[in-house]
C-alpha positions as CSV (number, residue, x, y, z in Angstrom):
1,X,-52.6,9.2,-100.2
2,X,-51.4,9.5,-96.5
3,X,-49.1,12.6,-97.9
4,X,-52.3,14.7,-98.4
5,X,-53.1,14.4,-94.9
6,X,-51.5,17.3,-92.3
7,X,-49.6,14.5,-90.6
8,X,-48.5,11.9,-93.4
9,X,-45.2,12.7,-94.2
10,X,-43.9,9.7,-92.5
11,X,-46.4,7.8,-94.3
12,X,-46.2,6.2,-97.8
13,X,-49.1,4.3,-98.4
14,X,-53.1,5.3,-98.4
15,X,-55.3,5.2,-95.2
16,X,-57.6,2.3,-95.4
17,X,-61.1,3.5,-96.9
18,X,-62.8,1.8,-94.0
19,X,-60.3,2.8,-91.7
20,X,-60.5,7.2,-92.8
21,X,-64.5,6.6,-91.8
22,X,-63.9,4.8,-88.7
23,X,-61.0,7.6,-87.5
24,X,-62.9,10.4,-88.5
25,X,-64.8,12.2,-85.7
26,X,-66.1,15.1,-87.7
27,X,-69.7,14.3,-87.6
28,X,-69.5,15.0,-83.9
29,X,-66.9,17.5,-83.2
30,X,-67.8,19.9,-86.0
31,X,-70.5,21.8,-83.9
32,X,-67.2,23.2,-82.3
33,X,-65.9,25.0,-84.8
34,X,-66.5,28.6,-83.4
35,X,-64.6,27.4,-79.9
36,X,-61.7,25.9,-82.5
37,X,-61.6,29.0,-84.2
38,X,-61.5,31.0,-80.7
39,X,-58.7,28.9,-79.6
40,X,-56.7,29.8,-82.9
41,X,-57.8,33.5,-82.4
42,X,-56.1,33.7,-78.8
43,X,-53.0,31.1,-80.0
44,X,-52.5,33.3,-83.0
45,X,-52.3,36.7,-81.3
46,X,-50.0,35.0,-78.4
47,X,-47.6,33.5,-81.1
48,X,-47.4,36.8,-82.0
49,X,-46.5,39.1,-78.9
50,X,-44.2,36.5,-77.9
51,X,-42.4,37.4,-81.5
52,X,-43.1,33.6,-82.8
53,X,-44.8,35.2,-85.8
54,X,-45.0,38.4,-87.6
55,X,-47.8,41.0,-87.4
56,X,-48.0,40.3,-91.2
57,X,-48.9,36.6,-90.5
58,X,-51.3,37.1,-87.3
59,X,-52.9,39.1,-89.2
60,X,-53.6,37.2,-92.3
61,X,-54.7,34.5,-89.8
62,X,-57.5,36.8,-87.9
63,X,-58.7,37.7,-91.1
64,X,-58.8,33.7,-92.9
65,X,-60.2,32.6,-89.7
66,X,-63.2,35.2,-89.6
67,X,-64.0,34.8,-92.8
68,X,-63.7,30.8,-92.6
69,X,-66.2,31.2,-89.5
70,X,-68.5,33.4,-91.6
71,X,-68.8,30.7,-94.3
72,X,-69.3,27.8,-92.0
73,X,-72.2,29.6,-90.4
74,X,-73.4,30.6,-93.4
75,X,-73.6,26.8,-94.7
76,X,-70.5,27.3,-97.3
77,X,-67.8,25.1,-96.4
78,X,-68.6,21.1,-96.2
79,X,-66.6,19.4,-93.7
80,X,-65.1,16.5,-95.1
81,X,-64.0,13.3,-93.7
82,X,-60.7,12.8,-95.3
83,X,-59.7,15.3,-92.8
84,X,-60.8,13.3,-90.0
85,X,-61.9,16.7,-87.2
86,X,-63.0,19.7,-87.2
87,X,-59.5,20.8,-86.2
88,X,-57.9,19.8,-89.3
89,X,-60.7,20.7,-91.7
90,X,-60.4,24.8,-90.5
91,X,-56.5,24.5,-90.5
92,X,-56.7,23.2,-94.2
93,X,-59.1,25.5,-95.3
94,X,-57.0,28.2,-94.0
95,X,-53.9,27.1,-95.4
96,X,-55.9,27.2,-98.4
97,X,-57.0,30.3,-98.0
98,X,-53.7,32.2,-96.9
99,X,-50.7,30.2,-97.7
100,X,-47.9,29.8,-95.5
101,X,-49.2,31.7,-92.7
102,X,-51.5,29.0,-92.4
103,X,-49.1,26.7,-92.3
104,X,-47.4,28.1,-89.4
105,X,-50.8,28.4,-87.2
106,X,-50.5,24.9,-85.6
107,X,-46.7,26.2,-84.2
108,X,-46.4,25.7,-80.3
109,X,-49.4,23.6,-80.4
110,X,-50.7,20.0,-80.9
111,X,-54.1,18.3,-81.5
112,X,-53.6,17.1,-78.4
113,X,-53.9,20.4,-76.3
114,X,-56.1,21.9,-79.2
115,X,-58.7,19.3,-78.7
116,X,-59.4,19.4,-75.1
117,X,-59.0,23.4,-75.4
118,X,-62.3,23.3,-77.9
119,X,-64.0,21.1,-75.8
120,X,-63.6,22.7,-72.4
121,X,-65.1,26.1,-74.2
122,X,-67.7,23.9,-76.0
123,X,-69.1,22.5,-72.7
124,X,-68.5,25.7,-70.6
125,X,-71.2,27.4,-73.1
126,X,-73.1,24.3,-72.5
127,X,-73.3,24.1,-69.2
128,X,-74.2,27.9,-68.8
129,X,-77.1,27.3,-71.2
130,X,-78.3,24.3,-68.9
131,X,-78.0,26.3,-66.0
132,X,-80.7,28.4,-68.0
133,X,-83.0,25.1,-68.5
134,X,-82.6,24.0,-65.0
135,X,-84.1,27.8,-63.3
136,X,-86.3,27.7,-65.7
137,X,-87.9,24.5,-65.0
138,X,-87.0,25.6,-60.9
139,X,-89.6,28.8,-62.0
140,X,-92.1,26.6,-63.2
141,X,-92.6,24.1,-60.2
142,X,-92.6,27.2,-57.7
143,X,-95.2,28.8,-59.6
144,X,-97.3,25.3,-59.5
145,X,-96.1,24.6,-55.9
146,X,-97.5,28.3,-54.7
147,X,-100.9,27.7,-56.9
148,X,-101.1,23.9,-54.9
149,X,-100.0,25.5,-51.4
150,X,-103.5,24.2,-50.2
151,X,-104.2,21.0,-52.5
152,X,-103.7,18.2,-49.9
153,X,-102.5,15.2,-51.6
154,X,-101.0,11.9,-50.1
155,X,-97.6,11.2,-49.2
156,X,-95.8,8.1,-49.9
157,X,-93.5,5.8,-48.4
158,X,-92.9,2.2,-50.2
159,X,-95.5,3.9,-52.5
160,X,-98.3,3.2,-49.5
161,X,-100.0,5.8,-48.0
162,X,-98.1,7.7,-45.7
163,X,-99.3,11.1,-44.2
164,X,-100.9,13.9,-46.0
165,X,-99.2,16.2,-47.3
166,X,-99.5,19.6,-50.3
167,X,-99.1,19.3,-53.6
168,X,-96.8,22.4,-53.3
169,X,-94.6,21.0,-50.7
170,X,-93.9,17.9,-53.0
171,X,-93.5,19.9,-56.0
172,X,-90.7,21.4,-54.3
173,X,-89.0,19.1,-52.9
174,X,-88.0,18.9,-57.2
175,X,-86.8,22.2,-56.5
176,X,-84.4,21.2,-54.3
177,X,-83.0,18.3,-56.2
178,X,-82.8,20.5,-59.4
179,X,-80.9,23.1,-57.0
180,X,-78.2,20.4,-56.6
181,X,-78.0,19.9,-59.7
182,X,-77.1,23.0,-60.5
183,X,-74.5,22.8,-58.0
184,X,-73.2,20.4,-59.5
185,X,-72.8,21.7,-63.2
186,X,-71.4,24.5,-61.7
187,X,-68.8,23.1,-59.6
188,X,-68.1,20.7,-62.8
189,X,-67.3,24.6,-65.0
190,X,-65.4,25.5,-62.3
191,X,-63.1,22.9,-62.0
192,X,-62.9,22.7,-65.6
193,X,-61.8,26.0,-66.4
194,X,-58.2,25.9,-66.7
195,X,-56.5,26.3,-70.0
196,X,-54.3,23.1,-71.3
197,X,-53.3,25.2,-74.7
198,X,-49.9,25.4,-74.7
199,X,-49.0,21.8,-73.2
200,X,-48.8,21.1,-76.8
201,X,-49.0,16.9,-77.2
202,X,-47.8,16.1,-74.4
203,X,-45.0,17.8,-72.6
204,X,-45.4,21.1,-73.6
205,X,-42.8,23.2,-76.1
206,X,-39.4,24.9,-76.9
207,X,-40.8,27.9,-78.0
208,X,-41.4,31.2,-75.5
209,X,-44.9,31.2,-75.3
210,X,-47.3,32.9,-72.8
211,X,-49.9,30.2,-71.4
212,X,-51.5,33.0,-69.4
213,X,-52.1,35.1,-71.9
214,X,-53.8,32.8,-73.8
215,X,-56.8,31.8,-71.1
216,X,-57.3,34.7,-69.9
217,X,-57.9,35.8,-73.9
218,X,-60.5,32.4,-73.7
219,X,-62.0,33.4,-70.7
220,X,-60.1,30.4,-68.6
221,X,-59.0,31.2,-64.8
222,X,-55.4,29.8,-65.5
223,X,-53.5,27.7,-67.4
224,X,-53.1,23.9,-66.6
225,X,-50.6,23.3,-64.1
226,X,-49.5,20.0,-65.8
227,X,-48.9,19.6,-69.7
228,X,-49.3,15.5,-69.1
229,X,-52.7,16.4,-67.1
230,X,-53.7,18.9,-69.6
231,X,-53.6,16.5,-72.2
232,X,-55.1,13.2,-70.6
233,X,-57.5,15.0,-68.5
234,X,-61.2,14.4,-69.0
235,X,-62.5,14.0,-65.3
236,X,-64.8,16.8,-66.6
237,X,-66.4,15.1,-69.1
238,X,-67.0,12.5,-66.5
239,X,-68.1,15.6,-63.9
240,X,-70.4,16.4,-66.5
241,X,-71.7,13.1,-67.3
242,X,-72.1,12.7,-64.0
243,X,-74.3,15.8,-63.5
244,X,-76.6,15.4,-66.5
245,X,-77.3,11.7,-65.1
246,X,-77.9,12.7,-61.7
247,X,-80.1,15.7,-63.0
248,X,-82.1,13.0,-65.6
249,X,-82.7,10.5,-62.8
250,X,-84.5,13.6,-61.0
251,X,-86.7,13.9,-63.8
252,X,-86.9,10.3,-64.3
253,X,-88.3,9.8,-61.0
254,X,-90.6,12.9,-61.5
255,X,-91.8,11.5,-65.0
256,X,-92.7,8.2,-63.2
257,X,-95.2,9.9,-60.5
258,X,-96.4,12.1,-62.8
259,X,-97.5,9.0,-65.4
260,X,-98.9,7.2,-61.6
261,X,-100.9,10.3,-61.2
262,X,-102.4,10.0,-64.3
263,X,-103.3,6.7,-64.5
264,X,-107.1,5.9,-64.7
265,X,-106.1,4.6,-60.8
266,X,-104.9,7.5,-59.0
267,X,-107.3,10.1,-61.4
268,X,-104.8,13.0,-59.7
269,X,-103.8,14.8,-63.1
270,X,-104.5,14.8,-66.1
271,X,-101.5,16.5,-68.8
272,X,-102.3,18.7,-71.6
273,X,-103.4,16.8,-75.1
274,X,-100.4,18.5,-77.4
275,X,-98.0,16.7,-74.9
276,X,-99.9,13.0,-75.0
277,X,-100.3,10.7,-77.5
278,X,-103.5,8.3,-78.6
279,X,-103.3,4.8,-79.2
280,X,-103.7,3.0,-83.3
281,X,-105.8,0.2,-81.9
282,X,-108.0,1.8,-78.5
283,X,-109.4,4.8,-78.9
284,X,-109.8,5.7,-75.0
285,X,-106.2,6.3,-74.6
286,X,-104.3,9.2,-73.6
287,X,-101.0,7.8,-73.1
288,X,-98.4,10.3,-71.1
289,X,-95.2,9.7,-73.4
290,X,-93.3,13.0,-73.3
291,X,-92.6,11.2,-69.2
292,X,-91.8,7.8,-70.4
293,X,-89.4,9.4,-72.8
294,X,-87.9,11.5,-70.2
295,X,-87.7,8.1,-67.9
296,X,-86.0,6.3,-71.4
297,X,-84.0,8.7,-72.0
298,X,-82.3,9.0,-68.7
299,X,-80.9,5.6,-69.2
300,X,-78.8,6.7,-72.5
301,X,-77.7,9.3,-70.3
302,X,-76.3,6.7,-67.8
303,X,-74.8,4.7,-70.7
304,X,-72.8,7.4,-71.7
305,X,-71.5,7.9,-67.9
306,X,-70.5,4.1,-67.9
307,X,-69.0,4.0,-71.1
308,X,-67.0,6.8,-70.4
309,X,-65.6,5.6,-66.9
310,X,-64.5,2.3,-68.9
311,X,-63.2,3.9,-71.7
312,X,-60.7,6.3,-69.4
313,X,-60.1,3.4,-66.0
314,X,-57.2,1.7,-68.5
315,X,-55.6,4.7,-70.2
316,X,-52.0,5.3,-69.6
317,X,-50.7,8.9,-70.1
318,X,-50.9,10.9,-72.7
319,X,-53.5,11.0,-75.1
320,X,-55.0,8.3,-76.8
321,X,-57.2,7.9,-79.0
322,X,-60.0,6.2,-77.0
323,X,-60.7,9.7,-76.1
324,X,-62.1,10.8,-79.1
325,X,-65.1,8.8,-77.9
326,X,-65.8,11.3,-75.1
327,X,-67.2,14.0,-77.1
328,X,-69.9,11.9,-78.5
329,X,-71.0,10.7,-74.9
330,X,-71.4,14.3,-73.0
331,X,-72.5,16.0,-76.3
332,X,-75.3,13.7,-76.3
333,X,-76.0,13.4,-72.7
334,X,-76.1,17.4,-72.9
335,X,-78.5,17.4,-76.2
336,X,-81.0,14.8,-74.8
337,X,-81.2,16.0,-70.7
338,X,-81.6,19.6,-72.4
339,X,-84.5,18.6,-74.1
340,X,-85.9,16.6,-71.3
341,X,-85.8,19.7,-69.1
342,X,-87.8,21.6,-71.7
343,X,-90.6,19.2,-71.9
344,X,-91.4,19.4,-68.1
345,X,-91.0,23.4,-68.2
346,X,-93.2,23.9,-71.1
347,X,-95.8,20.8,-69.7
348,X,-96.4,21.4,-66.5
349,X,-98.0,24.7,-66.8
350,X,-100.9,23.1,-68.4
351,X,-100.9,20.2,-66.1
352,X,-104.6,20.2,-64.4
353,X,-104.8,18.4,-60.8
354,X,-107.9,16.8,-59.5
355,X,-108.0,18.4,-56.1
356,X,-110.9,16.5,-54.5
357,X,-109.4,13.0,-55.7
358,X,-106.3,14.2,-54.0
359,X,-107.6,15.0,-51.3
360,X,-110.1,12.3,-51.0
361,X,-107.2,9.9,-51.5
362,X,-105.6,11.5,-48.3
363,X,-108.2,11.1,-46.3
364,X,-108.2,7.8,-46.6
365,X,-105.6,4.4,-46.3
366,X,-105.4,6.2,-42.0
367,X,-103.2,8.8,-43.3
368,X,-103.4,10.5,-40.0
369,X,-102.4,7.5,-37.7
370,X,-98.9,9.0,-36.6
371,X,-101.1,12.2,-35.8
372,X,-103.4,10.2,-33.5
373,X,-100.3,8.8,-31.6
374,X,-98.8,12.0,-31.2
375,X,-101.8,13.3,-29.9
376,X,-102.0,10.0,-27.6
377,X,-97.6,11.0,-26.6
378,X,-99.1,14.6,-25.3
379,X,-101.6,12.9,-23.0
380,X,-98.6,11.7,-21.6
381,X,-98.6,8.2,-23.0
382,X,-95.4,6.9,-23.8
383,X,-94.7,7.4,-27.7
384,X,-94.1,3.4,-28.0
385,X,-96.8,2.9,-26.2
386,X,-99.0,4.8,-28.1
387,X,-97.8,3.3,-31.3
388,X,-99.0,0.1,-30.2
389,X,-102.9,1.8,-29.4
390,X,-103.0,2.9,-33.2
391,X,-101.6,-0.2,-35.0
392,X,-104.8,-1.7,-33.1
393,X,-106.7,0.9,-33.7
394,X,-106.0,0.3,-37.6
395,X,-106.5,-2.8,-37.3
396,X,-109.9,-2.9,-35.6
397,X,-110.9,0.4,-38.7
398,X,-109.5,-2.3,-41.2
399,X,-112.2,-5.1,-39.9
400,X,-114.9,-2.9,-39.6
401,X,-114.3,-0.9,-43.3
402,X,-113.8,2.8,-41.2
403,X,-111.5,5.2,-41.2
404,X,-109.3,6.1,-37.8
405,X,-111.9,9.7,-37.2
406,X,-115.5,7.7,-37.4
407,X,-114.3,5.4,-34.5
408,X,-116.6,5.8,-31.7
409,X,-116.5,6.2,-27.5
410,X,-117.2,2.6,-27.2
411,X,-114.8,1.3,-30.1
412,X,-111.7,3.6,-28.2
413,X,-112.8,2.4,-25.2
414,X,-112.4,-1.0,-26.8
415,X,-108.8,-1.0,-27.7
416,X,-107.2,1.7,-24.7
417,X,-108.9,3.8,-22.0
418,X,-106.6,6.0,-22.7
419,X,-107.9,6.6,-26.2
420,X,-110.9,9.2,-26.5
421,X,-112.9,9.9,-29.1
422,X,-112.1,13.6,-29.0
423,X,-108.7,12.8,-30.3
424,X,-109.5,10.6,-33.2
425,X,-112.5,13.3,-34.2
426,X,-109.7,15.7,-34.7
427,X,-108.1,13.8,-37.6
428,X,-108.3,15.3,-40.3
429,X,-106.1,16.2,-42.9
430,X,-106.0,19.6,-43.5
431,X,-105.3,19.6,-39.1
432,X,-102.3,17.2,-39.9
433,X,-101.1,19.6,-42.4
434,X,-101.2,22.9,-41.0
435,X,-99.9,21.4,-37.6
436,X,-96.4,20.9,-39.8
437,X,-95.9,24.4,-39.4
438,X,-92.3,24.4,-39.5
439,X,-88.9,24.8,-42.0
440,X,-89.2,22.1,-44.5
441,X,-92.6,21.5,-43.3
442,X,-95.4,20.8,-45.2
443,X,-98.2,23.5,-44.1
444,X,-99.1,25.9,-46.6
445,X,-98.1,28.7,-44.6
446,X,-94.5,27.2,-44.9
447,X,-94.9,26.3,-48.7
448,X,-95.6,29.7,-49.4
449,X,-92.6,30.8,-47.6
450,X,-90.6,28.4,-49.3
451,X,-91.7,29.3,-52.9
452,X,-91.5,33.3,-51.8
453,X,-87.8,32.1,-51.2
454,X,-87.5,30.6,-54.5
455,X,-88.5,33.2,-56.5
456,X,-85.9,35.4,-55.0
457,X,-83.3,33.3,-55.5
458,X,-83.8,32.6,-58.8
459,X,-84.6,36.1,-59.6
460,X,-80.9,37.0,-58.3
461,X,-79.3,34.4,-60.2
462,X,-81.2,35.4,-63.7
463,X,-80.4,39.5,-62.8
């Protein structure tokens, strides 16, 4: 009967069987029950100091609720639906447990405040523990980028040939991105670390209670300025979103050159067997599927972003009950981006790189063509100018199957006076490289800085 729920004594008939299933969110908020009992911990002691309860009754709570956490940990109390959330579910087994004391727990309080309470603690643990995935991964890629200072590789533009450039210097430029991601998880905890207990459903309560003494008991910077905000808010579970989709499309993009690389066409890499997979009908294969999960998974990660932003663009305030979806979206998003970082970190160590196809590859598709035109600029052609020698100059290699540095006197003489054979005989690509000797260059020297950088960093923010 509706009666035997914590809410139904307005009610006189039976929640639809179908209908207690389809309310129930249980199966996804129940992983918060040691933040739920946290928040009952702090509201519990507030009620009271502020004189709401008696000593007696606090602490008959403290003592139901760590006993109650206890037993869930230890596998001993079954959640049930009929009590919809993990909210309800500890409140009843308390009451249970302890009578009336119980009873008067949920006073000065709502679901509505208690919900988005758990959930803020719930996904500040959460993001602190990604913070953890993300440097670690950060550690890996500057380990690989230092050991690959030297390993010239091609860069890309449009996914053509560009200019030569290290191994190590694109590996970190993954550094970077992950960096920002980082930012942004933690510019998501700190804008979500204000305290809405206390706003109660929706407009606050009657009774004398001490909002700042209960965050700063939960670790929160202040209480909620607005009990309507408090309530409604869930910009950060759409921060968060945000950042685990922003972070996944990083290691989508990394998961797609890294499944390029391997390919039986570029021959750079080849990943380590326990991460691949065989094929049930060719035996040859050695197909690189912990990247193409990474690159699936990253749009389920999306999906939950989008589904969010629709579910919350048509809510009026307070609370309603479309947000019980969010919790399933950024708990996911957070389970499946976790694991993603994890497979890179403990992948790419074991990654092997096929140095002289790299470099080989470098050397050719006339990698170094912007290197003969700036060479042409400092003979004091102008730079257009010499732009227009070299696209002839590739054009005359492409006819006669060369590259740019075996064109001979006569064949410069050919296309420019002004072109010597001095200049394209310096081509090569370890000259191109090292002469990007700069910040954010790609010359070993300055990959070697950049990943002695790194390591410091990252060795400050783990201390």
């Amino acid at each position: 009967m509706a009666k035997d729920k914590l809410w139904g004594g307005r009610f006189n008939a039976p929640t639809n069987e179908f209908v207690e299933q389809f309310n129930a969110s249980i199966d996804v908020d129940g992983r918060m029950f040691r933040e739920d009992i946290a928040g009952s911990r702090a509201h519990a002691r507030m009620l009271g100091q502020q004189g709401i309860l008696s000593d007696d009754d606090v602490q008959q709570i403290l003592s139901g609720l760590n006993d109650i956490e206890k037993a869930i940990e230890a596998g001993e109390i079954p959640f049930t639906v009929a009590l919809e959330d993990v909210h309800m579910n500890i409140e009843a087994r308390l009451t249970e447990k302890i009578g009336d004391a119980g009873k008067r727990l949920h006073t000065a309080r709502s679901r509505n405040d208690q919900v988005t309470t758990d959930t803020r603690l719930f996904l500040r643990r959460r993001v602190d523990e990604m913070q953890v995935r993300i440097h670690t991964l950060q550690g890996v890629l500057v380990n690989l980028a230092r050991s690959h200072a030297d390993t010239i590789m091609p860069g890309f533009t449009h996914l053509q040939t560009a200019q030569p450039v290290t191994l190590g210097h694109h590996l970190l430029a993954y550094v970077e991105m992950l960096a920002r991601d980082s930012g942004r998880f933690a510019d998501a905890r700190a804008r979500m670390n204000q305290c809405p207990l206390g706003s109660a459903a929706l407009a606050g309560t009657s009774f004398p209670i001490d909002r700042a003494y209960t965050a700063k008991k939960l670790g929160f910077d202040a209480p909620c300025a607005n009990s309507l905000d408090a309530v409604s808010d869930r910009d950060f579970v759409l921060e968060l979103l945000a950042a685990c989709s922003i972070c996944a499309v990083h290691l989508s993009r990394l998961s797609e050159e890294v499944i390029l690389w391997m390919s039986a066409q570029f021959r750079f890499i080849d990943l380590p067997d326990a991460f691949c997979t065989g094929s049930s009908i060719m035996p040859q294969k050695k197909n690189p599927d912990m990247p193409e999960l990474v690159r699936g998974k990253t749009g389920g990660i999306i999906g939950g972003l989008v589904a969010m932003l629709c579910t919350v663009k048509a809510l009026p305030l307070a609370y309603n009950k479309d947000m019980q979806e969010d919790k399933g979206a950024v708990f996911d998003a957070f389970d499946q981006l976790e694991g993603c970082l994890r497979v890179f970190a403990d992948m790419l160590p074991g990654m092997q790189v096929n140095k002289e196809r790299m470099r080989n590859a470098a050397a050719s598709g006339f990698s170094t063509a912007t290197d003969l035109a700036d060479a042409l600029v400092r003979a004091g052609i102008p730079f257009r100018e010499a732009h227009e020698i070299v696209g002839r100059s590739v054009a005359w290699c492409i006819e006669h199957d060369i590259e740019l540095h075996q064109m001979d006197a006569a064949a410069c003489a050919a296309i420019d006076h002004r072109l010597k054979k001095d200049m394209t005989a310096k081509l090569s690509v370890e000259a191109c490289v090292a002469a990007r000797n700069h910040i954010g260059g790609t010359a070993p020297e300055q990959v070697r800085a950049q990943c002695d950088a790194w390591k410091n960093k990252l060795e400050a923010h783990d201390a």
